[in-house]
C-alpha positions in Angstrom: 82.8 96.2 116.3 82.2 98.0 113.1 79.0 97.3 110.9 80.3 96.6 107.5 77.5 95.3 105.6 73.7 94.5 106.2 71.2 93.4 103.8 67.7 92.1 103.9 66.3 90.2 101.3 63.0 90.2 100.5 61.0 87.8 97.3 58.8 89.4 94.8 55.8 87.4 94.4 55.1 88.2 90.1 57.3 86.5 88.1 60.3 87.4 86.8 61.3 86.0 83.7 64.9 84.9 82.5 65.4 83.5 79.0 68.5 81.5 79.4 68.6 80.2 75.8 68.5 84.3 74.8 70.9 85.1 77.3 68.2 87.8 78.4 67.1 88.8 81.7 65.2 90.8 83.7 65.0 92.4 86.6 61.9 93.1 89.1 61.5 95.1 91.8 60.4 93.9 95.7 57.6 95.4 97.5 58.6 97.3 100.3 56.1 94.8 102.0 57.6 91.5 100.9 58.6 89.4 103.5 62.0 88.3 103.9 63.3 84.7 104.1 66.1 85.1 105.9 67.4 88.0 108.8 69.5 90.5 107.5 73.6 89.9 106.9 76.6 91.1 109.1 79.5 91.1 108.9 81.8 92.6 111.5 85.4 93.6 111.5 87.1 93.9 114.9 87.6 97.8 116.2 90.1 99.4 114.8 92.0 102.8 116.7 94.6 104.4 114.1 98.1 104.3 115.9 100.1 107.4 116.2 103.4 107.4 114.6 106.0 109.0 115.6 109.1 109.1 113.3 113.3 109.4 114.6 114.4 112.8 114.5 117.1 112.6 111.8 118.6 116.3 112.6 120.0 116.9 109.3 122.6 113.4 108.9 121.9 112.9 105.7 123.7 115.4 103.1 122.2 117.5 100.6 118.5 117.5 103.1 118.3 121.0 103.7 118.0 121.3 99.3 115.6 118.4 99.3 112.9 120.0 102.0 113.3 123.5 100.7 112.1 121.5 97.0 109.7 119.4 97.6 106.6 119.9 98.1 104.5 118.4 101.1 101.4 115.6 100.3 100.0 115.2 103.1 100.5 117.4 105.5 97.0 117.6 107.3 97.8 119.0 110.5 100.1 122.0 109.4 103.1 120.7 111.4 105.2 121.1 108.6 105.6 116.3 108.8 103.6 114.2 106.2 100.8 112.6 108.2 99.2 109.1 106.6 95.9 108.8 105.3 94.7 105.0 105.1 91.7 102.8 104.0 91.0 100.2 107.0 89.3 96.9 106.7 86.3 98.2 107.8 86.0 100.2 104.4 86.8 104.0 106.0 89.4 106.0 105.7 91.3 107.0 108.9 94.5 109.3 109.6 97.2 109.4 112.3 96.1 112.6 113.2 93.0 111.6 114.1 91.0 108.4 115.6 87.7 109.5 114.1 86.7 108.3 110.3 88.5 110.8 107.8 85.6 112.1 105.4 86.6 111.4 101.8 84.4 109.1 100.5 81.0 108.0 100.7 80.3 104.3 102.3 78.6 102.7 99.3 81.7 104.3 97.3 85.0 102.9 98.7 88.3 104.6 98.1 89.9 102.0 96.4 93.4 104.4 95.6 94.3 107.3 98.1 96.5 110.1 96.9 97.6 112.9 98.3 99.1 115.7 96.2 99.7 118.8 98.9 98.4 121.9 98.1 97.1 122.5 94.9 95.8 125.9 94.9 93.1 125.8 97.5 92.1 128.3 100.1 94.0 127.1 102.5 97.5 125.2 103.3 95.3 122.1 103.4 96.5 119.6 100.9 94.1 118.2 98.1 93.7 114.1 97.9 92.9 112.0 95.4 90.3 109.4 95.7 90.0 106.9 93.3 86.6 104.3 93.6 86.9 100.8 92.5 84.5 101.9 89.7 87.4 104.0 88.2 86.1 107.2 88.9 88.5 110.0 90.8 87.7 112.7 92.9 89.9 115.7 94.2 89.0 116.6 97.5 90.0 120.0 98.3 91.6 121.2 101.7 91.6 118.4 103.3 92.3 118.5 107.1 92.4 116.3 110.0 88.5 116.6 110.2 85.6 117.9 108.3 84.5 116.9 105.2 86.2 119.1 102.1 84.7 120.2 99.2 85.0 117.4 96.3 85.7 117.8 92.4 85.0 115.0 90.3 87.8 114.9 88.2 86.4 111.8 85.8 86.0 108.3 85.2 87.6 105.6 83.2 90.6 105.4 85.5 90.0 101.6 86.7 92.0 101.1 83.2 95.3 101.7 85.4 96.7 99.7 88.4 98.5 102.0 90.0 97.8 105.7 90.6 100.3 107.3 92.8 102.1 110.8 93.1 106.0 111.2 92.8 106.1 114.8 93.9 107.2 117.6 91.7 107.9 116.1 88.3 108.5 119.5 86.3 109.6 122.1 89.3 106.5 124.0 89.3 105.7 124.0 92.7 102.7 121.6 92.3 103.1 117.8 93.1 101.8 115.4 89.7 100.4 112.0 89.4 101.6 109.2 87.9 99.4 106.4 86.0 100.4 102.8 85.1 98.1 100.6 82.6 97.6 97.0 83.5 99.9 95.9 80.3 102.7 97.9 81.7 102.4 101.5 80.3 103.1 104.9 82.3 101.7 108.0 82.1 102.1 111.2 83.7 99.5 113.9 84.5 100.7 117.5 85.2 99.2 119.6 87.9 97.2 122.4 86.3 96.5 124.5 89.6 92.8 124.4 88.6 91.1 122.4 91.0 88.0 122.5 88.7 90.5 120.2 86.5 93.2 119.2 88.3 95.4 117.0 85.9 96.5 118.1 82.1 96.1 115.6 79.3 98.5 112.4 80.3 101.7 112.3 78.5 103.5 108.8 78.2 106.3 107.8 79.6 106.9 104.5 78.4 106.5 100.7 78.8 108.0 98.0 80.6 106.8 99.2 84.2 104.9 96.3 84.6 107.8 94.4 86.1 106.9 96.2 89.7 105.1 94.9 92.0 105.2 98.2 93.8 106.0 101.9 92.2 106.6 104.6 95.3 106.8 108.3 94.6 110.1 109.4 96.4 109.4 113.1 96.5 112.8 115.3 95.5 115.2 112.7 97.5 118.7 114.0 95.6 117.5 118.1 95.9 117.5 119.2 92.8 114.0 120.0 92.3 113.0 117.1 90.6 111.1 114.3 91.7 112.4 110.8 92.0 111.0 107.5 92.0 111.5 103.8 93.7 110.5 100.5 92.6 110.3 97.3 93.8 110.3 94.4 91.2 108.7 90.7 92.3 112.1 89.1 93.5 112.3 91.6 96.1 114.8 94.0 94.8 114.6 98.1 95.2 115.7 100.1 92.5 115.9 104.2 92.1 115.1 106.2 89.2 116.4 109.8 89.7 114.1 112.5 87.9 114.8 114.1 84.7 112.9 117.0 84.8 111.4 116.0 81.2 108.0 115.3 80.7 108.1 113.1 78.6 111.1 111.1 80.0 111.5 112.0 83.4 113.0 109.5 85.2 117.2 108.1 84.1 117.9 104.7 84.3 117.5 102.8 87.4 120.1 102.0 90.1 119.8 98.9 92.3 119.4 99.9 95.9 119.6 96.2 97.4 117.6 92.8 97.8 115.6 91.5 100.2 112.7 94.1 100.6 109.6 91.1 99.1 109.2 91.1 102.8 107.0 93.9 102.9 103.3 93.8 101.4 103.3 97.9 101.4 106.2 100.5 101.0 105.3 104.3 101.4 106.9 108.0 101.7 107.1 110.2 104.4 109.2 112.8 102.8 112.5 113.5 101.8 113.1 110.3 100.4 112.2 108.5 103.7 110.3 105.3 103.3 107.7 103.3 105.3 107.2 99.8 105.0 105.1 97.1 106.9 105.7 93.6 106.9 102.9 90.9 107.1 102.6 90.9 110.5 101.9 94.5 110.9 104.4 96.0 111.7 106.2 99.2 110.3 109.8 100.1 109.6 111.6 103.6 108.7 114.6 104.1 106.1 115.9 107.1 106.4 117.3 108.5 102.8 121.1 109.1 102.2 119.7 111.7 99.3 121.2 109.9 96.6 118.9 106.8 96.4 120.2 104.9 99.2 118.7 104.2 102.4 119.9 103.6 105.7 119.2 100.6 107.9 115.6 100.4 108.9 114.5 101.1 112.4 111.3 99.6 113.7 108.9 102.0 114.7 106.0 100.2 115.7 104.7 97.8 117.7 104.3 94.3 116.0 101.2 94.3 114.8 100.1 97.8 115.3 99.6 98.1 111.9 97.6 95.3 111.2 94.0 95.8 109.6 95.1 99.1 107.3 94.2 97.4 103.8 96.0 100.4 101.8 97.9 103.6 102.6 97.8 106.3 100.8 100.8 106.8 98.1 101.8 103.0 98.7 103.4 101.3 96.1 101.4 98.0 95.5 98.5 97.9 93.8 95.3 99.0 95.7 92.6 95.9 96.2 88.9 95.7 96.9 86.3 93.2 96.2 86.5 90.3 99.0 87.7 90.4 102.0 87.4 86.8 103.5 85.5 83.4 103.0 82.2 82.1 103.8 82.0 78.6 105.1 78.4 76.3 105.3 77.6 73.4 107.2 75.0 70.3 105.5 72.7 71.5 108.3 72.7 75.0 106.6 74.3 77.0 108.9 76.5 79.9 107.1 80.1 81.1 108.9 81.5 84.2 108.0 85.7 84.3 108.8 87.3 87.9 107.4 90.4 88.6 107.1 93.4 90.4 108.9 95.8 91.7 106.6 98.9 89.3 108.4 97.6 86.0 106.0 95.2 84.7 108.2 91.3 84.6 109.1 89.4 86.8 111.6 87.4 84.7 114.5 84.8 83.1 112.4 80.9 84.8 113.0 77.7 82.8 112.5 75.3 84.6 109.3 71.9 84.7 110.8 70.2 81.7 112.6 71.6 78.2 112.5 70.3 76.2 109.5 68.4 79.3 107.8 70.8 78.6 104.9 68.9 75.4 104.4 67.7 74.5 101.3 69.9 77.4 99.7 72.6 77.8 97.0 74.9 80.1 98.2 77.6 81.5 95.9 80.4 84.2 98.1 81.0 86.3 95.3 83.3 89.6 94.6 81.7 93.2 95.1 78.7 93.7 93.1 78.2 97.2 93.8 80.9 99.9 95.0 81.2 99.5 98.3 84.0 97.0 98.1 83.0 94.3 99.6 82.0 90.4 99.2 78.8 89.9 97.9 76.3 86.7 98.4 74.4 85.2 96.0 71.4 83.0 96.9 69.8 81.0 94.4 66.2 79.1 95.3 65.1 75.8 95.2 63.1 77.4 91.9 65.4 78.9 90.3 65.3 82.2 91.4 68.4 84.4 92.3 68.6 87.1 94.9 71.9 89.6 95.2 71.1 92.5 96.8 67.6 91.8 95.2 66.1 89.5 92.9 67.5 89.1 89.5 65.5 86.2 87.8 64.5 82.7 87.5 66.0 79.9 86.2 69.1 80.3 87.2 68.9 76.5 88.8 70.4 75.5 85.3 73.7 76.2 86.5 75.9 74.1 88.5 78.6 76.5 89.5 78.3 80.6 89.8 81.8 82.6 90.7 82.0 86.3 90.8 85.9 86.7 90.6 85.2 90.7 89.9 85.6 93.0 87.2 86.3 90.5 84.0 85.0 92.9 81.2 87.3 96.5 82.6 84.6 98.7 83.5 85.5 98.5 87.2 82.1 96.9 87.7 82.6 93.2 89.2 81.1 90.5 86.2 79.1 87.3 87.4 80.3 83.8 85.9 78.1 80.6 85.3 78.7 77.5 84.0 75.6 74.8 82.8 75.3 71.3 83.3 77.0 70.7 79.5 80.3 72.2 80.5 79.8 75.4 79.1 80.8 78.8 80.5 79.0 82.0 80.7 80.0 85.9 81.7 77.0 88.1 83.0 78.4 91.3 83.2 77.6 93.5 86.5 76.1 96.9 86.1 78.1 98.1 89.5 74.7 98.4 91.2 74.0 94.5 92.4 70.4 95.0 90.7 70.8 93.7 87.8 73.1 91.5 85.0 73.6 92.1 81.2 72.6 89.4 78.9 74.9 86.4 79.2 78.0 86.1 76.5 79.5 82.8 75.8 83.2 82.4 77.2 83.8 78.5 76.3 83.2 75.2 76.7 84.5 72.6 78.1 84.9 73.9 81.4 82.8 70.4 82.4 86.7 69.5 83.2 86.8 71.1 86.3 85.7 70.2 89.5 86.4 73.8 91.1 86.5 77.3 89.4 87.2 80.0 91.7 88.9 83.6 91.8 89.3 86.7 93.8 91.3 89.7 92.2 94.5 89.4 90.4 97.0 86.3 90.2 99.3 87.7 87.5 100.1 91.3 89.3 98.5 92.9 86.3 95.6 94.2 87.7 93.1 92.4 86.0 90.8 89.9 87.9 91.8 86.1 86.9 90.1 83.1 87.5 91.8 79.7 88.9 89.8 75.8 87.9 90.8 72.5 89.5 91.0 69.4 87.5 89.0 66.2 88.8 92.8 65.2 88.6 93.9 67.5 90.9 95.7 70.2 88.4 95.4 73.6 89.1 94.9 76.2 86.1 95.0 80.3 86.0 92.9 81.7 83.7 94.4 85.0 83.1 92.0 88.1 82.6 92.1 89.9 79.5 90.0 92.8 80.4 87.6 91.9 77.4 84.4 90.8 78.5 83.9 89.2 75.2 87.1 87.0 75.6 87.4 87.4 78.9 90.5 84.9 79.6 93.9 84.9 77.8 95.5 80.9 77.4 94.9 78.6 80.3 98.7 78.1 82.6 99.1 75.1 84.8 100.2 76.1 88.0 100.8 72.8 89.4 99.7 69.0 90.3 98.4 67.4 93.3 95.5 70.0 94.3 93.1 67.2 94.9 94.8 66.7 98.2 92.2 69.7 98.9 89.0 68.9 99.9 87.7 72.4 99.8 89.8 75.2 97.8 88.6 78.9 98.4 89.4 82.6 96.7 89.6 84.8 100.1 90.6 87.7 98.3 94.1 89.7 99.7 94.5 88.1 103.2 98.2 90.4 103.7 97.1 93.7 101.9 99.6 93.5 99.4 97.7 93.5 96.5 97.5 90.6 95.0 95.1 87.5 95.5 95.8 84.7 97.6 94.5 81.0 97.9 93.1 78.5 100.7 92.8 74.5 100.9 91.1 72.7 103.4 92.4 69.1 103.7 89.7 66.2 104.4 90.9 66.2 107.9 90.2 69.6 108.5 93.5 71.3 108.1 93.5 75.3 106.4 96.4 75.9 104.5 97.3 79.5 103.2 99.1 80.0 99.8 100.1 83.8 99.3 100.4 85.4 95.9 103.5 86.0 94.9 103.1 87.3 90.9 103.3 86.4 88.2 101.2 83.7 88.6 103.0 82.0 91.5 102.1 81.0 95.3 104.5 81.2 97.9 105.1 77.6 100.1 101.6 77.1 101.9 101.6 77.6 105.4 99.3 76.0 107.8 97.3 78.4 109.4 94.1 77.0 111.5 92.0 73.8 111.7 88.8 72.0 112.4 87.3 73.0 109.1 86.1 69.6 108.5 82.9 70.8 109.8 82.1 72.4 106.6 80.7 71.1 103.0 81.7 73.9 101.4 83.7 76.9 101.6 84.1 79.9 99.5 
């Protein structure tokens, strides 16, 4: 089993003062003497071995792909073989290769690599390819000669990227010999960074390339598929359609129109690159398929090359083309007798075997709020509010806090990357706190509305709208269902309500799990009063797909989130 998170919270015994009518608080400090009041928090993922992949031999049937390898250049070659190897972020947080069963080295724990990209070698001292890391605080790193093992040297390249969605390579934009990055903003707009060769400062000054990208649900760098030197580009829109942009060679426009390759590809929550135009893509159950390129944009009929299932529990590859997600990664479920469940998830749209959080009944007495990542390791927080007011995250935060009847943490609401804490009184009215990316400690509250009284369940977990931006979903004591849409403003942190649909009430528990298939976008549980779970996936924009039953016996639980 792999640790994933432990915490032990301790009480301070001054007091700790929180002005609610301000919107002020503070934050103390524990003793390192203070005594706990409840054991520590874990939660477990199951073991996870990276597969080895072998790809078909293709033994030069496709035309024109003698041009295409001689042109592009290699991303993630780690091994030297000459074959793109893949680099991917598992469910227990760490970053693993084919290559390799052992951890791969690019990140720090308490810093997860949200986006992974590869962008072969750069300049460094060896033939070692550099990789992009991206943290869910928007800040990127260049790690340089990367290999199978080790831990390379890392440039900090800069923060402020959590203001795009995607961050992906699409090979050699310019023919320069260096591979570039490509940037898309959550309203749609792409940019492209040259390679500079410096690995002190990687990327050059971004250069748009225009709007109306926002349509993909998944952008995948193609490499130079047709030969010519210049990097191409697929794209999946939300209907499940797979068009091709052939590259330019411009900067400033360098991809032509696109050409519709074919339907049917929504079935996949991740598609990737292996080279030459060659795509990877895994279905929800795990398990991966291989196109080869024709080297005009067309592919060939997939072959499956894995195991069903073999795949499962990889949250994001690198250079995959849906947006990368981190935050929550399951649900918590109590019991009136105050025992606390913990039930992750898989990646295939289900739950993990549920795990008991501490001692039965040491939740008694308790509020317990499951809330979006706090911090940077990228992963579900809890938040425990006390019969006196006090509230505890990964330490205490302040009193009065009992004035509030619902807390949610649905993540970053204001666009600083750091996940936002919402709070609604007994009068109806709703409150942001924002997160200072640390867990310790909350920014005076800001008033985001009232009248939120209407609602009978407010909830969230990521994105609903395939924007980016975390949104929040409320139930009606009728049983309608609304998305509040992020705006990214933590002043007006919610664009115009939408009603997604009637008859909700039919749940007697709903709950935000986060991404239960790894595609990037945020799904949605209902337990029925008889104990039923029901899954609904998101689908974007702001749609489910048909719920699907997937367990039972939940009954036992009061509350679930």
């Amino acid at each position: 089993m792999f640790f994933l998170r432990s915490k032990r919270a301790g009480r301070i015994t001054a007091c700790t003062a929180l002005a609610l009518s301000a919107g002020m608080l503070f934050t103390g400090t524990a003793s390192a003497d203070t005594p706990a009041p409840r054991p520590s928090i874990e939660k477990k993922t199951p073991a996870f071995t990276p597969p080895k992949l072998t790809l078909p031999k293709q033994d030069g049937a496709r035309a024109g792909i003698a041009a295409a390898e001689a042109t592009s250049p290699l991303l993630s070659d780690l091994d030297g073989d000459g074959i793109e190897d893949l680099i991917f972020r598992a469910l227990d947080g760490e970053l693993y290769t084919d290559v390799s069963t052992e951890p791969f080295e690019l990140h720090r724990f308490e810093d997860v690599a949200k986006e992974i990209v590869p962008i072969g070698n750069q300049g460094g001292d060896t033939t070692e390819p550099e990789v992009l890391v991206l943290s869910e605080t928007g800040a990127l790193t260049l790690y340089q000669d990367a290999g199978p093992t080790g831990t390379p040297y890392a440039h900090p390249v800069g923060g402020g990227w959590q203001i795009y969605n995607k961050v992906t390579s699409p090979g050699d934009v310019n023919n320069d010999g260096r591979a570039d990055v490509l940037a898309r903003t959550m309203d749609g707009q792409l940019y492209l960074y040259l390679a500079t060769g410096n690995l002190a400062s990687p990327l050059g000054t971004r250069i748009s390339v225009g709007g109306g990208w926002g349509v993909y649900d998944q952008l995948v760098g193609a490499g130079d598929v047709t030969g010519d030197g210049k990097a191409d580009l697929y794209a999946r829109d939300t209907a499940g359609n797979l068009y091709f942009y052939t590259g330019t060679g411009s900067t400033t426009a360098p991809f032509s129109g696109r050409k519709l390759i074919g339907g049917g590809w929504g079935v996949y929550n991740q598609i990737l690159p292996v080279g030459n135009g060659d795509l990877l893509a895994r279905d929800n159950a795990g398990t991966l398929y291989f196109y080869v390129s024709n080297s005009n944009g067309t592919l060939a009929g997939r072959e499956q090359v894995s195991a069903v299932g073999d795949w499962a529990g990889v949250s994001q590859f690198a250079l995959a083309g849906s947006n990368p997600y981190t935050g929550k990664e399951g649900v918590i479920a109590g019991t009136s007798g105050g025992s606390l469940y913990w039930y992750g998830n898989d990646t295939t749209g289900k739950l993990g075997a549920r795990q008991i959080l501490d001692e039965p009944g040491s939740w008694a007495g308790l509020k317990v709020s499951h809330l979006s990542s706090m911090n940077s390791d990228g992963f579900s927080d809890i938040g425990i509010v006390f019969s006196d007011g006090e509230l505890w995250l990964d330490g205490p935060i302040g009193y009065g806090w009992n004035a509030y009847n619902t807390l949610v943490g649905p993540g970053d609401l204001s666009g600083d990357g750091k996940g936002d804490l919402l709070a609604r009184d007994g009068s109806g009215v709703l409150w942001i706190y924002r997160g200072n990316g640390k867990a310790d400690g909350l920014s005076g509250r800001v008033k985001v509305g009232s009248g939120w009284g209407a609602y009978n369940k407010i909830l969230g977990a990521g994105d609903y709208t395939g924007d980016g931006r975390a949104d929040v979903l409320a139930r009606t004591t009728a049983g309608d269902l609304y998305l509040h849409p992020g705006s990214g403003n933590a002043t007006t942190p919610f664009k115009p309500r939408v009603k997604i649909g009637s008859g909700w009430g039919t749940y007697k528990q709903l709950a935000a799990p986060g991404d239960l298939n790894a595609d990037g976008k945020a799904d949605l549980l209902g337990v029925t009063s008889g104990g039923d779970l029901y899954r609904y996936l998101g689908t974007s924009p702001s749609k489910f797909s048909a719920r699907t039953k997937i367990g039972y016996g939940y009954q036992a639980y009061n509350s679930m989130s």
